[in-house]
Each structure stands twice: as C-alpha cells, then as structure tokens.
C-alpha positions in Angstrom: -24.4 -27.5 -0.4 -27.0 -29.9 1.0 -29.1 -29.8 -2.2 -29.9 -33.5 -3.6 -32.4 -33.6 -5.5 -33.3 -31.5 -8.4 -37.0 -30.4 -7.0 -35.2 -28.8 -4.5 -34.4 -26.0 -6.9 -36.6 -23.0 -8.7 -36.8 -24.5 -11.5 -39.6 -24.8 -13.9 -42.3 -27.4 -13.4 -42.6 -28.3 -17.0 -38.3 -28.7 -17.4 -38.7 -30.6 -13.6 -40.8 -33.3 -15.2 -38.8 -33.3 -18.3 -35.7 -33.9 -16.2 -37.3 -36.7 -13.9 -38.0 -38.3 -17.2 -34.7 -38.5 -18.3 -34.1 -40.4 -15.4 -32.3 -37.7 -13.5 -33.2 -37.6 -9.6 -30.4 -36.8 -7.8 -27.7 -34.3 -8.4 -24.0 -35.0 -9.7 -21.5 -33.1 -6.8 -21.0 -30.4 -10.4 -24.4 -29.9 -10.5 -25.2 -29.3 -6.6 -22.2 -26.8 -6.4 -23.3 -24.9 -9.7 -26.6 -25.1 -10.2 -28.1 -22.8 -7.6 -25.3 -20.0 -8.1 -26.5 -20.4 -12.5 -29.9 -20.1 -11.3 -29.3 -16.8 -9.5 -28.0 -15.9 -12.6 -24.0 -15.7 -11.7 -21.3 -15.8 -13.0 -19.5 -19.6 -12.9 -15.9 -21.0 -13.1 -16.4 -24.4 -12.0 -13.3 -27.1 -12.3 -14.8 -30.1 -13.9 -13.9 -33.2 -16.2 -16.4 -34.7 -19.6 -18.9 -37.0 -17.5 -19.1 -35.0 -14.4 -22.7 -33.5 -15.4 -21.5 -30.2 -16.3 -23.8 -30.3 -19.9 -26.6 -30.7 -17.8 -25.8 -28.0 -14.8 -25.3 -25.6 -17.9 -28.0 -26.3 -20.0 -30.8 -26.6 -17.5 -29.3 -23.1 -16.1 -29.7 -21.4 -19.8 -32.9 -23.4 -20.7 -34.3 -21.6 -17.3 -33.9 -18.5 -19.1 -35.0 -18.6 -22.2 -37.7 -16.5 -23.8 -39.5 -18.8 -26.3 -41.3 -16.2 -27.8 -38.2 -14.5 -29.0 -36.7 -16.7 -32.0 -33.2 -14.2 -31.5 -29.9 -16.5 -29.6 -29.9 -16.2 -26.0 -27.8 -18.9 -25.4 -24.2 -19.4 -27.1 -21.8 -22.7 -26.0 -18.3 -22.8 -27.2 -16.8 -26.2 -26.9 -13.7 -27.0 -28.2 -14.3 -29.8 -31.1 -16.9 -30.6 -33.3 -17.4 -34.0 -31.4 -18.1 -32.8 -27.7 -20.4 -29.7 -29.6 -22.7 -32.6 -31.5 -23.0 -34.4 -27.8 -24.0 -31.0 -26.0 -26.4 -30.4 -28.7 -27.9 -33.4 -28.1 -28.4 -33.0 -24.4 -30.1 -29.8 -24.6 -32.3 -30.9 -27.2 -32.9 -33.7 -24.7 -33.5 -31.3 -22.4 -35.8 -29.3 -23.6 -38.3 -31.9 -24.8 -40.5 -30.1 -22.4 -41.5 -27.6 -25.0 -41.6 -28.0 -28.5 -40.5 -24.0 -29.1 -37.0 -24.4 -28.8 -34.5 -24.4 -31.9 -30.7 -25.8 -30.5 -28.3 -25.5 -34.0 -25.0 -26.0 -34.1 -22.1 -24.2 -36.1 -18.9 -26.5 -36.4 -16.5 -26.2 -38.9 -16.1 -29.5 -40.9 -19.7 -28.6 -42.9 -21.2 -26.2 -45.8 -21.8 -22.8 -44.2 -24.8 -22.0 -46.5 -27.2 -24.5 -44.6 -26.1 -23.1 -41.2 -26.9 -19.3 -42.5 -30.2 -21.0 -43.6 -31.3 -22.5 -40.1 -29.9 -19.0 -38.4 -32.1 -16.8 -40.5 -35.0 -19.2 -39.4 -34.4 -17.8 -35.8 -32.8 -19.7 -32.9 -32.5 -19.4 -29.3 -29.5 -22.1 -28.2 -26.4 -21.9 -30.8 -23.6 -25.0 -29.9 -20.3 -24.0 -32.3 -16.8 -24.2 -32.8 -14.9 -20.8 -32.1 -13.6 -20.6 -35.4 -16.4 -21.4 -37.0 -18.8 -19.1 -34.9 -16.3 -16.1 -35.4 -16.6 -16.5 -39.1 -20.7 -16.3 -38.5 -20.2 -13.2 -36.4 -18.1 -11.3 -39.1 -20.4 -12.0 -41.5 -23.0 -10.7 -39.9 -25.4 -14.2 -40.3 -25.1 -14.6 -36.6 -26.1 -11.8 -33.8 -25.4 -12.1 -30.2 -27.0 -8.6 -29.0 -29.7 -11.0 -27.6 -27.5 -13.3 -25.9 -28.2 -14.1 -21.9 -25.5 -16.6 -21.1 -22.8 -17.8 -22.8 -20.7 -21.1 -21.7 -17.3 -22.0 -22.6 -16.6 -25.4 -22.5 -13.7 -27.4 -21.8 -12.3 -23.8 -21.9 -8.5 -25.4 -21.0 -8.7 -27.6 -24.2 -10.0 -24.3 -26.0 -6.8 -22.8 -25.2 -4.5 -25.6 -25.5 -5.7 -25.7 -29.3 -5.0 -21.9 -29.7 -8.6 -20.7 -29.7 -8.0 -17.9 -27.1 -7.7 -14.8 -29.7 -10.7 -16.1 -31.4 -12.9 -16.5 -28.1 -12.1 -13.0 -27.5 -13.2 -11.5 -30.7 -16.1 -13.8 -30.6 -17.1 -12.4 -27.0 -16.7 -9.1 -28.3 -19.6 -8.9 -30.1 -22.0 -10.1 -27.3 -23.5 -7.7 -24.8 -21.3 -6.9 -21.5 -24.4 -7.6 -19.3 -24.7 -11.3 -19.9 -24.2 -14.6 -17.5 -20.5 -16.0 -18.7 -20.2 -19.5 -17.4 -16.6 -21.0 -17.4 -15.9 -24.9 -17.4 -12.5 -26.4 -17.0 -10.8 -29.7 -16.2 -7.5 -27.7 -14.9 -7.7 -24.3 -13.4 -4.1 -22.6 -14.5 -3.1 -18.9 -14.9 -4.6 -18.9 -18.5 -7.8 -19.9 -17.2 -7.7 -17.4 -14.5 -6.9 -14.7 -17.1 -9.8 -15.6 -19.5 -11.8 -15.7 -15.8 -10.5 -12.2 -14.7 -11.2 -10.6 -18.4 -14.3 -11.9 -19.5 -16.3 -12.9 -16.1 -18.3 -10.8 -13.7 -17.2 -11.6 -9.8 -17.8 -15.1 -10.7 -18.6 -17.9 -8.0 -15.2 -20.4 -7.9 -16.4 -24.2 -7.8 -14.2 -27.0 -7.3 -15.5 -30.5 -7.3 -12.3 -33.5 -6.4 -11.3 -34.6 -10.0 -8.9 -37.0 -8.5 -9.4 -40.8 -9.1 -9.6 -43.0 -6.4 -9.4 -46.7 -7.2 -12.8 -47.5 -6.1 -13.9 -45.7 -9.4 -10.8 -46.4 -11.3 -8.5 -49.0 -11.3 -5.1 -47.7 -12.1 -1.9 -50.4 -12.7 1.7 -49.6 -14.2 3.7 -51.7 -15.9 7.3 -51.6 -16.1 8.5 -52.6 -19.7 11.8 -52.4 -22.2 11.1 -50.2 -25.5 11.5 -53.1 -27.9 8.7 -55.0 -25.7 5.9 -52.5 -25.3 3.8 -53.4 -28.2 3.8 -57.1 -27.0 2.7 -56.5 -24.0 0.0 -54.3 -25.1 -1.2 -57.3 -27.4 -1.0 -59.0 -23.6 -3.2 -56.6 -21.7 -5.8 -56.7 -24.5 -6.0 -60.3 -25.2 -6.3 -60.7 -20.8 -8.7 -58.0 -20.3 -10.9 -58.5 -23.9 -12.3 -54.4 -23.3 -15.8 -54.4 -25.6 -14.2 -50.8 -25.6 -10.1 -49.2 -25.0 -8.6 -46.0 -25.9 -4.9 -46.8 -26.1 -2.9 -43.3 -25.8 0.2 -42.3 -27.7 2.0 -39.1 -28.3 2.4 -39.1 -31.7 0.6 -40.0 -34.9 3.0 -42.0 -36.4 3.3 -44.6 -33.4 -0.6 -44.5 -33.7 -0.7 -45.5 -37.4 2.0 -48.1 -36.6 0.1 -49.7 -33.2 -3.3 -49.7 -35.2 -1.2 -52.1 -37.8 0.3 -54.5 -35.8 -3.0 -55.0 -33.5 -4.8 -55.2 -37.0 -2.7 -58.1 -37.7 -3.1 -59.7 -34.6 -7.1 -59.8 -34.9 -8.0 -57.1 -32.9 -11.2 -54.5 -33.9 -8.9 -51.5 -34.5 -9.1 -48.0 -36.0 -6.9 -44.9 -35.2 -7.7 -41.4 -34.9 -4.9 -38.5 -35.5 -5.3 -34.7 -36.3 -5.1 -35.4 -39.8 -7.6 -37.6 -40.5 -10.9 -35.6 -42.5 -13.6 -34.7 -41.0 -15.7 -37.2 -42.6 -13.4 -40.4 -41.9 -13.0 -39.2 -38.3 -16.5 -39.6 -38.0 -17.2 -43.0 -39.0 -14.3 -43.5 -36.5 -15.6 -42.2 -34.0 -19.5 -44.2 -35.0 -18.1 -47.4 -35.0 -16.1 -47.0 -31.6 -19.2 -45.7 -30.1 -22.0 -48.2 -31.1 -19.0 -50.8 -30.1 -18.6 -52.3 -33.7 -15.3 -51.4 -33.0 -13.5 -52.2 -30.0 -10.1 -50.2 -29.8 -9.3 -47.0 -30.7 -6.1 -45.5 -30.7 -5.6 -42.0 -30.2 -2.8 -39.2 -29.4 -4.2 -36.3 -27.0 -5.2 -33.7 -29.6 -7.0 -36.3 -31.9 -9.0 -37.4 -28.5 -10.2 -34.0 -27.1 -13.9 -34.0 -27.2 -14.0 -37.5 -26.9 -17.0 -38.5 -24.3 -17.6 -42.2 -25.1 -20.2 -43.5 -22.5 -19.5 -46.9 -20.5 -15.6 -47.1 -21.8 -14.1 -49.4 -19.9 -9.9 -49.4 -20.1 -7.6 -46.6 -21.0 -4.3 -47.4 -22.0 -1.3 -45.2 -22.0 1.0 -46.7 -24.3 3.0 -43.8 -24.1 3.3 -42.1 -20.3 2.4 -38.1 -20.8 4.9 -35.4 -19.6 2.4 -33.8 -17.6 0.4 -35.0 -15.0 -2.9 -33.2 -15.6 -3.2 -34.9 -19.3 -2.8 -38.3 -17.3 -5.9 -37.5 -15.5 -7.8 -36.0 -17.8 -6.5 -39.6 -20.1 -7.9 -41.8 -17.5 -10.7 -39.5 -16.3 -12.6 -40.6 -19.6 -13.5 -44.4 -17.9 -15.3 -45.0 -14.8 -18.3 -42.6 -15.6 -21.7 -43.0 -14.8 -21.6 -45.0 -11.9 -19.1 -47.4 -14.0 -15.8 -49.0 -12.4 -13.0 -48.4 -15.1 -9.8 -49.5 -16.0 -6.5 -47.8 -16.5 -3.5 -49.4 -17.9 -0.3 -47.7 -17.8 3.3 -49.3 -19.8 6.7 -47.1 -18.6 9.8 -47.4 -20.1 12.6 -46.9 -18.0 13.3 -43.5 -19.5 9.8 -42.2 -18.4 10.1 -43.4 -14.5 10.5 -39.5 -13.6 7.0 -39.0 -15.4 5.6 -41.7 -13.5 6.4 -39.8 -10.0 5.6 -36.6 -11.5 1.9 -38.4 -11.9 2.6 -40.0 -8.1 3.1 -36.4 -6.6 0.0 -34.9 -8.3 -2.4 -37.4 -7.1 -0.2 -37.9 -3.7 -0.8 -41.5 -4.0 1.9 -44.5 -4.6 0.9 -46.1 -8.2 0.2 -49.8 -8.1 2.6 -51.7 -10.2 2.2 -55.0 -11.8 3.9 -57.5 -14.2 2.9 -58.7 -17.9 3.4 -61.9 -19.5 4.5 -62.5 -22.9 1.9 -62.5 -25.6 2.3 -64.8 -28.1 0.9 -63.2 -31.7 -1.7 -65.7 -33.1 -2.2 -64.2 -36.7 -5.7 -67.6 -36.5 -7.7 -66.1 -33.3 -9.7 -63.6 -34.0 -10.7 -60.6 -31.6 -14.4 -59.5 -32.9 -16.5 -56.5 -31.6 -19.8 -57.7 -30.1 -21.8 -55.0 -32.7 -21.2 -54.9 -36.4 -22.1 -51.4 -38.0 -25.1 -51.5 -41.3 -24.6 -48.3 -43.6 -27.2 -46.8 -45.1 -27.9 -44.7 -47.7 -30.3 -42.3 -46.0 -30.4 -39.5 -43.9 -32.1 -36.8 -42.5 -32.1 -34.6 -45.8 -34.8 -38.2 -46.6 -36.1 -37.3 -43.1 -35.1 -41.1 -41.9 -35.0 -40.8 -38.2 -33.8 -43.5 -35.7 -37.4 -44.8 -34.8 -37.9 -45.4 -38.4 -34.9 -47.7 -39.3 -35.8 -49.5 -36.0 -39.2 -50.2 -37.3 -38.0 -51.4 -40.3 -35.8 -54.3 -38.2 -38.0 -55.1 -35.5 -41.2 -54.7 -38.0 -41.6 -56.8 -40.8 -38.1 -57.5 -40.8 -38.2 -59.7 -37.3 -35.0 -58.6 -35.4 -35.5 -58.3 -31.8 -35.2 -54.8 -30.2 -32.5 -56.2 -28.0 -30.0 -57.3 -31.1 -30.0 -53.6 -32.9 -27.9 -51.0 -30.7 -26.8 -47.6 -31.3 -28.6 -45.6 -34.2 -26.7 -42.5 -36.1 -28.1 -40.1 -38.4 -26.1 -38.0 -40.3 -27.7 -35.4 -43.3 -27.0 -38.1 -45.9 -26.8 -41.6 -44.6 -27.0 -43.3 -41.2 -25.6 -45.9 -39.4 -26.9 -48.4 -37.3 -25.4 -51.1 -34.8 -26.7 -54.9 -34.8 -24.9 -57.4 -32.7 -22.3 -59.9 -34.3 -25.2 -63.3 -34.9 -28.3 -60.8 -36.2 -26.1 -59.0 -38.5 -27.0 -61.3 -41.9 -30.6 -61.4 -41.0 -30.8 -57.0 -40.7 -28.6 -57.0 -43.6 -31.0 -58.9 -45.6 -34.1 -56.9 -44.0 -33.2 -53.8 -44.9 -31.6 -54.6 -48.3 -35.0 -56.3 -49.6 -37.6 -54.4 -47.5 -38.5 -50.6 -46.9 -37.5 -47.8 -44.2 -40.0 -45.0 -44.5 -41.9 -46.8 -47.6 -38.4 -46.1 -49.2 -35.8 -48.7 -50.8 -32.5 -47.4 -49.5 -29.1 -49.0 -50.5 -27.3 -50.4 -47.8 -23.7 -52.6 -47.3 -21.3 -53.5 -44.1 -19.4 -50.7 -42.9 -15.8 -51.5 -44.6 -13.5 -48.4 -43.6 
C-alpha cells in the first residue's frame, strides 16, 4: 500500500484533527496495511507485536463507526491481561477526545464487579475487558453485545497461551454473527488460524516483518558457566546503567532469587511473577514505568501485557525454548523510533536453543565476552525518578493536572522535575526526579491538591 499519511483515508474530519493532535502524521507499516481494509469494514488478521501501532489501526477503525447517539456497546476489545486492557483504554479515550459523547469502560478482573455493573447500566459504546471477566458480565446479563459492530481480539496468541480460548468462544457467542471481527497476533500458528477460520468472515491476511534487525535492536550473546550467570548479569548492568531492563527468567523462583542478590548489590529492583496480587503487581508495574524503579525481573507469563514505552535493554537470563517467545522477549525495546538493547547469557546446555533462535531469524547471533563483576555491597545504583504516594484518587476526583498544579503552583517544582502521573480510584502516584524529591515531598505534605490536605509518604514496597 502506498498510503502515508492518515488524510489520505475516509476518515472523519473531526477524529483527523484529533489524530494530527496527538502527534500522529504518518502511518506505522500495521496501520497502512490494515487501516483501509477496517475502514471498509472487513474482516482483519493482521500479525503484529505491542508497539507496532496496532491500538491505534483498531481503535480509529471502531471509533469510525460508532453511533454516539446510541449509549448501547458497539465496540468490545479482548486483550489478554489487565495491564495491556488499562493501556488500550487509554488510547481510545485519547482518541476520541474529538467528541465528548463517547463512554470507553473497562471490565478486568482484579476489581469489585458492582461498580462496573454501575458504569454499564449508564450506557457505553467501547467496552476494553478481560475474557474471564467479560464472560461473567455476559452470563449475568449486566452486559449486552446485540449492539456490537466490531469486536477486536488482542494479542489473541497470548489469549490462548493463557487458556482463554473456551471462554472467547462463549463470549463471542452472545454477539451478533453480522459484526466486523478483527484478529491481532504476534505469531500466526494453527490455533490462530482455527480461531480465524471459526469466528472471522473471509478476512483480509496482513503481515507486517516482526523480525529485528540490529539497526533497531542490538542483540549480543554471551557464553557463560551456570555458577557464573548471576555475576555477570551484575556486569552487564553495572556497564550498561539501563534507566530501565526487563531481565527474563523461566521460573518464579530464580526471579525471587535474582531480585535478592541485585537488591544487595544496590540495584533499583522489584520482581513480578504470576502470584503476586493484583494490587502489588500494580505498584510494580508504576514504579517501573515512571522509572523510579529501574529493573524489573520477570518470567514470560508474569510479563504478557507488558508495553513499557522507551525501555531500553532486555535481558534473557534464562534463553527460552522457543524461538518466537525470544522475539516477542526482545520485541518489547526499540519502539517508537528507539534503538534498544538485547542481552542474551547461554549456558552451554542451552547452545541448541541458541541456533534454534539463529534459524528463525536466519541470521548468525553476535557473541561477545563479560568481565567479572566485582559485588560492591557501598555503590549504590539509584533510579533517576523517586515515586510520592498519595492518598487520593479519583473516587476524590484528583486528576493528574491537579497534583501537577499543586507542585509547580505554590509549591515551586519545575514542570521538568515531576514525571509520570497515575491515578488509581483511591490514591495516586506521582514521579519526581531523585534531587526535587524532598522539596515535592514537603509541598504536598504541608500544602493542598484540589483545596484538599491529602496524606502522602515515599513509595516503600
């Protein structure tokens, strides 16, 4: 397709502006090979990895539809984890700034069900959810598809690597059969196909190259004995100092051990594993993001979702089996117009994974040495951002623009020194950077957000 620029497509002026004001000009290869066929109105499955611009090829394609008169869901996205269904919330919100009609909820497990019954019953045309989580809304009747227009699964392959794929087929059983099904996937396998060939309507195939070349990603292997691997982990993140790394392993208890010892060696550190709660994971997941917290480490299910902008190094600690996960690993650095880093250690036992991984990307790997890393329990890694806690959320109706008012108001912080703002229904976080930290600390403690006192402390988790 020759199609560059957005303007060159029927779409509506008032969601054209909106767009242009995002800053979005040109198209992402995802969106030039989908967008047109989503406009038409037909069927999609489109191979393509988190940061590709598939939330945006989706979501301009369903807002194009909507009927804003009619507060009945037209729109449902599945999406695999709570995590990647907050950030696709947020984009079509972000989206559809063009018009102040539109009601975007999502339905994730993890939170009460009454409030989400509550927002539903107010009428809503874009619903974001979980597929366990929306199924339950289905059978009990809170939530109604017989409106629905398009429907989007998500990261579909991750969907049915986490077992969803009996509950995606009762959920689509209660929408209409004459509907637009859009189908996004980082690996096209028979599974895929088979959801494709059950659910989908003569759908237009789009495949845009997921492999990485070294211009976008810098990929290195590194040949090390078991007993040495953590050392020279502690190397390869005291040399390259990442403001943010996602250190893989395969299982939780090598993650709970790694986030220890780096601990002790002064790194910023925190792990995330399927058995965290819902509610730690989440301050996880805040601090990694605003970059109060510099590493995170992570097995494959505990990650899925994940879409961290501008992170800069992956790390396989542990090499996977199969080649696809590899590139899915590293695929999440080196977004955006970003050079990334990947960081591989093999074992001699895991050579045969590492040509598995040659042969899929038909490429030789680059290896490289390590040098020993000598463990200074003095030195301290820090974070460039600290994360403030506070005791208010949007149940106080404290939004972002009102806590930055607060600092850069009375309180005297530059805009510059706060960074990433989260609101949550009951408290909110904010990142300052390490030398204004005190002085937002003591703003906020002694002065007013919203004409309110609100109680707040240093993140400590």
């Amino acid at each position: 397709m020759n199609i560059v620029e957005f303007s060159s497509l029927p779409i509506k002026p008032a969601l054209l502006e909106n767009i242009e004001s995002i800053g979005y000009t040109h198209l992402t290869p995802i969106q030039a090979e989908t967008l047109p066929h989503i406009l038409a109105g037909k069927d999609v499955i489109a191979q393509a990895k988190t940061g590709s611009g598939k939330t945006a090829a989706f979501g301009i394609g369903l807002l194009s539809r909507l009927d804003f008169t009619s507060f009945r869901v037209q729109a449902l996205i599945l999406c695999p984890t709570r995590e990647l269904a907050d950030q696709v919330c947020k984009e079509i919100r972000t989206l559809a700034r063009f018009t102040q009609n539109i009601k975007v909820l999502s339905l994730c497990g993890g939170v009460p069900f009454g409030p989400q019954v509550g927002s539903l019953e107010h009428g809503v045309h874009v619903v974001v959810g979980t597929p366990g989580r929306v199924q339950e809304h289905l059978r009990k009747r809170s939530l109604r598809l017989s409106n629905l227009k398009t429907l989007v699964l998500d990261e579909a392959d991750r969907m049915l690597d986490m077992g969803f794929e009996e509950v995606i087929s009762d959920v689509i059983s209660y929408a209409p059969t004459h509907r637009q099904t859009l189908l996004f996937s980082a690996t096209y396998n028979d599974p895929i196909r088979e959801i494709s060939q059950k659910f989908q309507y003569q759908p237009i195939s789009v495949t845009v190259d997921s492999s990485h070349h070294d211009s976008v990603i810098e990929q290195r292997f590194y040949q090390v004995d078991k007993s040495k691997r953590l050392n020279a982990l502690g190397y390869l993140l005291a040399y390259h100092r990442p403001e943010s790394s996602v250190v893989f392993c395969n299982t939780r208890r090598e993650c709970q051990d790694i986030t220890l010892t780096l601990s002790d060696c002064g790194f910023s550190v925190q792990t995330l594993h399927g058995d965290l709660e819902q509610k730690h994971r989440d301050q996880v997941l805040v601090r990694f993001a605003n970059k109060s917290c510099s590493i995170l480490v992570a097995t494959d299910v505990a990650a899925r979702g994940l879409d961290i902008k501008e992170l800069q190094t992956v790390i396989n600690y542990d090499l996977p089996w199969d080649p696809e996960v590899y590139v899915h690993r590293i695929g999440r650095t080196g977004r955006a117009g970003n050079k990334g880093l990947a960081l591989s250690l093999c074992t001699e036992q895991e050579l045969d994974r590492v040509k598995s991984i040659e042969a899929y990307l038909n490429t030789s790997v680059k290896w490289d040495e390590v040098a020993p890393f000598k463990i200074d329990y003095e030195s301290r890694f820090e974070p460039p951002m600290v994360t403030l806690w506070i005791d208010g959320g949007r149940k106080d109706k404290v939004r972002p623009g009102d806590i930055l008012g607060a600092l850069t108001g009375e309180g005297g912080i530059e805009g510059t020194e706060v960074g990433k703002i989260d609101i949550f229904d009951a408290h909110a976080y904010v990142a300052i950077k390490q030398d204004s930290v005190n002085k937002a600390l003591v703003c906020l403690q002694k002065g007013k957000i919203k004409g309110r006192n609100f109680m707040v402390r240093k993140s400590q988790w």
